[in-house]
C-alpha positions in Angstrom: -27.2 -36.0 28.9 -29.0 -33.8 26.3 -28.3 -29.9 25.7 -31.2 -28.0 24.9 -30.4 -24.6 22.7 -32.9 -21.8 23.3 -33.1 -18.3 21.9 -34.9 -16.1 23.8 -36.9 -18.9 25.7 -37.7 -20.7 22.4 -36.5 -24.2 21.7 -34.2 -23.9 18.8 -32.5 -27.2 18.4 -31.5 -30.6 20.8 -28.1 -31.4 20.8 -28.0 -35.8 22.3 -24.7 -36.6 20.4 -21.4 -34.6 21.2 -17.7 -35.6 22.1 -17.2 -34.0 25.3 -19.1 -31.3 27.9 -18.0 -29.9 31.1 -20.0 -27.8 32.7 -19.9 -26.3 36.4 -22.6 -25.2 38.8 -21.6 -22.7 41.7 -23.3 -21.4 44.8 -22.3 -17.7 44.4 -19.5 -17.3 41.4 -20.1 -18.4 37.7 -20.2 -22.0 36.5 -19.1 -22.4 32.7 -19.8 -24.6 30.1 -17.2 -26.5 27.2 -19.0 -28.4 24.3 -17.4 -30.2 21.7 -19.2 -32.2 18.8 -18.5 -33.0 15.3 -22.4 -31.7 13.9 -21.5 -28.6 11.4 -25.2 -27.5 11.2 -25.4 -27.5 15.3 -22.3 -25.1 15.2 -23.9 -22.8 12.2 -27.4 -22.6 13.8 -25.8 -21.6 17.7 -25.2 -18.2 17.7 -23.4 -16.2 20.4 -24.7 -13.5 22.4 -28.0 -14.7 21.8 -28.2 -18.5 22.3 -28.7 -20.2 25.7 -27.6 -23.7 26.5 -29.8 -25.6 29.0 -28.5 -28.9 30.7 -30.5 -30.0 33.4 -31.1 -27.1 35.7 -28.6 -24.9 34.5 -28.4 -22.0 31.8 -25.1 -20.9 30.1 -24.9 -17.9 27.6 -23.1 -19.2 24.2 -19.9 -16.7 24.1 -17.5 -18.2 22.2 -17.1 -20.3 19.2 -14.4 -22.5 17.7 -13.5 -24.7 14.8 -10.5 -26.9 14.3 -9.4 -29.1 11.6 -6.7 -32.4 12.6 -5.7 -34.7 10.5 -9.5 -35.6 8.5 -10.9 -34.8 12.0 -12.6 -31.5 12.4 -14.2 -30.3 15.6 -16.5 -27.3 16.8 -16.2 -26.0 20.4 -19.0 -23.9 21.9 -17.8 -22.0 25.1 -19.9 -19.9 27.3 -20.6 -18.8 31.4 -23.8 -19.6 33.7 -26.3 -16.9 33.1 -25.6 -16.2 36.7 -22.7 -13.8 34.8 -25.4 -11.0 34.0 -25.4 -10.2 37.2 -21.6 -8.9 36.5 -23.3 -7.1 33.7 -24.3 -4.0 35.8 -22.0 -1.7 38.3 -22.7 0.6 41.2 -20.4 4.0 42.7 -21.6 2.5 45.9 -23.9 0.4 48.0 -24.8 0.5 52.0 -26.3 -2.4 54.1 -28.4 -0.4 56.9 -28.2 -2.3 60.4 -31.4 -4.7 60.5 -31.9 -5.1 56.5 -31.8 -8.9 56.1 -29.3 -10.0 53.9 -31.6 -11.3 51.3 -33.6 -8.1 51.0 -30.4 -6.1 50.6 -29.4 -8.5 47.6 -33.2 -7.9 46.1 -32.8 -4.4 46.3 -29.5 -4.3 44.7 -31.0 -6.2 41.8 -33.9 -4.4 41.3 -32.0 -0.7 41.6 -29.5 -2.2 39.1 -31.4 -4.5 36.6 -35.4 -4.4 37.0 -36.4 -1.0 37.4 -33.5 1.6 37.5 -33.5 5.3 37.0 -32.0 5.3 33.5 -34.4 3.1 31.4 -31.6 2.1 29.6 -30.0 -0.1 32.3 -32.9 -2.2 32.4 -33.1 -5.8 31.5 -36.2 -7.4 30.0 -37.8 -10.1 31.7 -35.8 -10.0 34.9 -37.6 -10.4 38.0 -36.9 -12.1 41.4 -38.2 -14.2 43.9 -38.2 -13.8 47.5 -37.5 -16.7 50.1 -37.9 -14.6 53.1 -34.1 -15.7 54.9 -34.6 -13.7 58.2 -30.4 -13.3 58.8 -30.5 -9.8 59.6 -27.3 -7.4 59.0 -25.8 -6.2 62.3 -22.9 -3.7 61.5 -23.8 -0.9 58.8 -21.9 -1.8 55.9 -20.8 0.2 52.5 -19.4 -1.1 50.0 -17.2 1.0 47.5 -17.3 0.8 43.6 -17.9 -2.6 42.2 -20.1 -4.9 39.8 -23.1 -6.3 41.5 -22.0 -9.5 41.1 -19.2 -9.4 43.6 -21.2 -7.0 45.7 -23.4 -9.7 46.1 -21.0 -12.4 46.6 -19.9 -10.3 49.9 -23.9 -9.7 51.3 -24.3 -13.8 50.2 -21.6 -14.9 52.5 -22.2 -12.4 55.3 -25.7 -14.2 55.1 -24.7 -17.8 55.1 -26.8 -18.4 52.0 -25.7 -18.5 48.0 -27.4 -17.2 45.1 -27.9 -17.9 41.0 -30.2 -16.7 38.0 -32.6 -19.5 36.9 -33.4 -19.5 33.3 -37.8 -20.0 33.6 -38.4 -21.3 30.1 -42.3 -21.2 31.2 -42.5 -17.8 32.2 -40.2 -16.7 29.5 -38.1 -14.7 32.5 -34.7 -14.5 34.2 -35.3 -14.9 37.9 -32.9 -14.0 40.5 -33.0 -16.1 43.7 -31.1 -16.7 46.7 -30.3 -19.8 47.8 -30.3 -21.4 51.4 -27.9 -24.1 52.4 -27.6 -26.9 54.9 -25.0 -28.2 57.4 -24.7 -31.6 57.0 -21.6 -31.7 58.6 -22.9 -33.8 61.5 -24.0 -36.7 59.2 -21.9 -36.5 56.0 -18.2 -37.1 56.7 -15.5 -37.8 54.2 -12.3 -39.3 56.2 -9.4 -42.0 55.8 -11.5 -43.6 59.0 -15.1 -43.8 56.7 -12.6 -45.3 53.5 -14.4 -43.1 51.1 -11.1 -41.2 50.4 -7.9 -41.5 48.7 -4.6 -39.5 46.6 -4.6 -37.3 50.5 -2.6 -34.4 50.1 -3.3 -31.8 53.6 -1.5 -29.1 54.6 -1.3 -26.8 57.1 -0.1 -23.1 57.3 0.4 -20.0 59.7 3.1 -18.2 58.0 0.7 -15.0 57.5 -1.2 -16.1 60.8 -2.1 -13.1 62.9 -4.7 -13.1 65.7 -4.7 -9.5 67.4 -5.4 -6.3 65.1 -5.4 -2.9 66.1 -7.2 -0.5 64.9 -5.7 3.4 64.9 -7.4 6.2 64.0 -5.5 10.0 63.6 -6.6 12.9 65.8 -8.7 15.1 64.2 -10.6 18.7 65.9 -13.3 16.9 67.6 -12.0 14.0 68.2 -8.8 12.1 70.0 -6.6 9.3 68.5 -7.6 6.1 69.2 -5.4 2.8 69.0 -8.1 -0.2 69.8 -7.3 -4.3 69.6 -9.4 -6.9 68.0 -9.6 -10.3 67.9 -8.2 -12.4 70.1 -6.8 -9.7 72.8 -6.6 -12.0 75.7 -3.6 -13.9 73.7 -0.2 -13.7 75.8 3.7 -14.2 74.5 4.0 -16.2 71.6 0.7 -17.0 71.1 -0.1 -13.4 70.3 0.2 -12.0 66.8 -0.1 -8.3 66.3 -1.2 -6.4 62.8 -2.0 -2.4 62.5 -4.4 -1.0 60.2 -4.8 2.9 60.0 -8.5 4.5 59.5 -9.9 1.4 58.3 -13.7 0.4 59.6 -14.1 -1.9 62.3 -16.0 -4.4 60.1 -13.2 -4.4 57.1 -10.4 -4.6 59.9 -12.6 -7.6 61.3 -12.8 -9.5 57.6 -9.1 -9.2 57.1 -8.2 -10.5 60.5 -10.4 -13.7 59.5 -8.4 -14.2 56.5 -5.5 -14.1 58.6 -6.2 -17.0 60.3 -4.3 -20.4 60.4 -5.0 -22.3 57.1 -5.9 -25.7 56.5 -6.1 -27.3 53.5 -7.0 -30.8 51.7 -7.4 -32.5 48.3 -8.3 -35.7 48.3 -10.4 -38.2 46.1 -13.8 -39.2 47.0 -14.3 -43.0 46.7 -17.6 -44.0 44.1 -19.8 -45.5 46.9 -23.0 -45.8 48.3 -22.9 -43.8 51.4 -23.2 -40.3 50.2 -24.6 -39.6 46.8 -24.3 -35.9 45.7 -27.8 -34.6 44.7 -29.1 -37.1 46.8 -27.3 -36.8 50.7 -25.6 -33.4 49.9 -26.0 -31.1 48.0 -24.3 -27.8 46.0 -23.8 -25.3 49.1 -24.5 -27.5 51.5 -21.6 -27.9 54.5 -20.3 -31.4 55.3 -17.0 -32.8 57.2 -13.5 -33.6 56.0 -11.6 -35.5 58.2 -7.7 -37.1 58.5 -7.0 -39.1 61.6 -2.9 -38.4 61.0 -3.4 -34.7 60.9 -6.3 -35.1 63.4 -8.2 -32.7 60.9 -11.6 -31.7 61.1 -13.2 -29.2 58.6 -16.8 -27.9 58.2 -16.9 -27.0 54.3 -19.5 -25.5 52.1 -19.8 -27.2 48.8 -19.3 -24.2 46.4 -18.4 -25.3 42.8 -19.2 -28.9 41.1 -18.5 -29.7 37.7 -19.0 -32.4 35.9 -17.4 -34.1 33.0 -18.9 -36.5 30.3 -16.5 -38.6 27.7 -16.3 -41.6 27.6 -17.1 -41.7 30.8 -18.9 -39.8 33.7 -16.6 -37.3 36.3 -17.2 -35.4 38.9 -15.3 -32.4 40.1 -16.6 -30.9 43.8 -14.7 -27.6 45.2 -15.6 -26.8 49.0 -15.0 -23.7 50.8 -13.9 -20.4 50.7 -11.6 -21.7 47.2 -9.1 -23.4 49.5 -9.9 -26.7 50.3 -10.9 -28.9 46.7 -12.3 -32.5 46.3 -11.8 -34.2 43.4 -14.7 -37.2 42.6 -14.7 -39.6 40.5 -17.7 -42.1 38.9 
């Protein structure tokens, strides 16, 4: 796999012989890239800050440089993140969802307030522009969200959408283009499992230490109005089977979020098996949901595909991360 170099959407040099890359793609973080190669005039003529290095579909900003001598061997190293990381580039005192924006346009508008056309000229990045799917998921519960970089601001409106985003890197049009990027549930029709044998090295595990399921909400009396002390979640849970939490003058939506993060947690590594029934890029794809299953744990999760990376050697690898961080699957080719 080649590794185009561009400065400022020109072609600068073609880099076909290294000893090792890794890069990583991600449906709403930022991938990064490691490149190693032996070429002393590649490593003179990539500069950081400035140089972009294209493989495939993906962009990465050159960061970092490094040079080591071993025993008669010496080696360059070019590190660097997704250009998706700009989007970390810019920060905000504050930014409110309205009920019935769409999560899409409230992503836009964040971008273009913050990157395309803000109020101080200075903020403004060249070429940056965006393109609009027209994802109808509308918001429901006003939200605001406190002092952060875009980037994770976004993250949160993203996944509140069910969609992910990225920056491509238009080489024609000489422009950074924001987009978001909808997903499928495949769920239904790709399954990994011990039952399909196109898994192995299992390790699952399952946890409810920190499990709570009922959260009450209180709220001080004030001159106008009276205290208030008000469950969420499940509130019909009796005995045992109902775990309590208390969170004073928080809003209903934050106290909603933690209580799913309280939930029971399941998690699974496991090996995909190189095989013919599901190809990534071809029967699933980055962001997409699909099935883990394990008949001894009787487990069944539904798992967005959120990070892949991929590792070329000697030999081709494939690392894919699903969900939320928690669950990871590790494939091999």
């Amino acid at each position: 796999m080649r590794v185009d170099i561009y400065s400022d959407f020109t072609l600068k040099d073609i880099l076909q012989s290294y000893s090792s890359i890794q890069f990583s793609e991600c449906i709403r973080d930022v991938g990064d890239i490691q490149l190693s190669f032996t070429d002393n005039e590649v490593y003179k003529n990539i500069k950081v800050t400035e140089d972009v290095l294209v493989v495939g579909n993906n962009a990465y900003l050159a960061e970092n440089k490094h040079k080591t001598d071993s025993k008669d061997l010496r080696k360059y190293e070019i590190t660097g993140r997704h250009i998706t990381s700009v989007l970390s580039w810019r920060c905000v005192k504050g930014f409110e969802v309205p009920v019935g924006e769409t999560y899409e346009d409230a992503c836009i508008r964040l971008v273009q307030e913050n990157f395309i056309s803000p109020p101080d000229k200075k903020r403004t990045i060249p070429n940056f522009t965006f393109k609009r799917l027209g994802l109808s998921q509308k918001n429901t519960v006003k939200r605001i969200y406190e002092a952060n970089d875009c980037l994770s601001i976004l993250k949160f409106i993203s996944k509140l959408g069910g969609f992910g985003f990225w920056l491509e890197y238009d080489i024609q049009e000489k422009k950074l283009v924001f987009c978001c990027v909808p997903v499928s549930d495949r769920s239904s029709t790709v399954i990994f499992g011990d039952k399909f044998n196109n898994i192995s090295e299992t390790d699952i595990y399952e946890e409810t230490s920190d499990y709570k399921n009922v959260a009450y909400l209180y709220t001080e009396p004030t001159e106008t109005e009276e205290e208030s002390y008000t469950a969420y979640g499940e509130t019909d849970a009796e005995g045992l089977l109902r775990r309590e939490y208390v969170e004073k003058g928080s809003f209903v939506e934050d106290l909603l979020e933690g209580l799913k993060e309280k939930s029971k947690t399941t998690g699974a590594e496991f090996v995909i098996l190189n095989s013919e029934q599901y190809q990534y890029n071809k029967d699933y794809f980055l962001g997409d949901t699909v099935l883990l299953t394990d008949t001894d744990s009787s487990l069944s999760l539904a798992k967005p595909i959120e990070k892949v990376t991929h590792f070329y050697e000697k030999t081709y690898e494939m690392e894919i991360t699903y969900g939320d961080t928690i669950p990871t699957i590790f494939t091999k080719k």
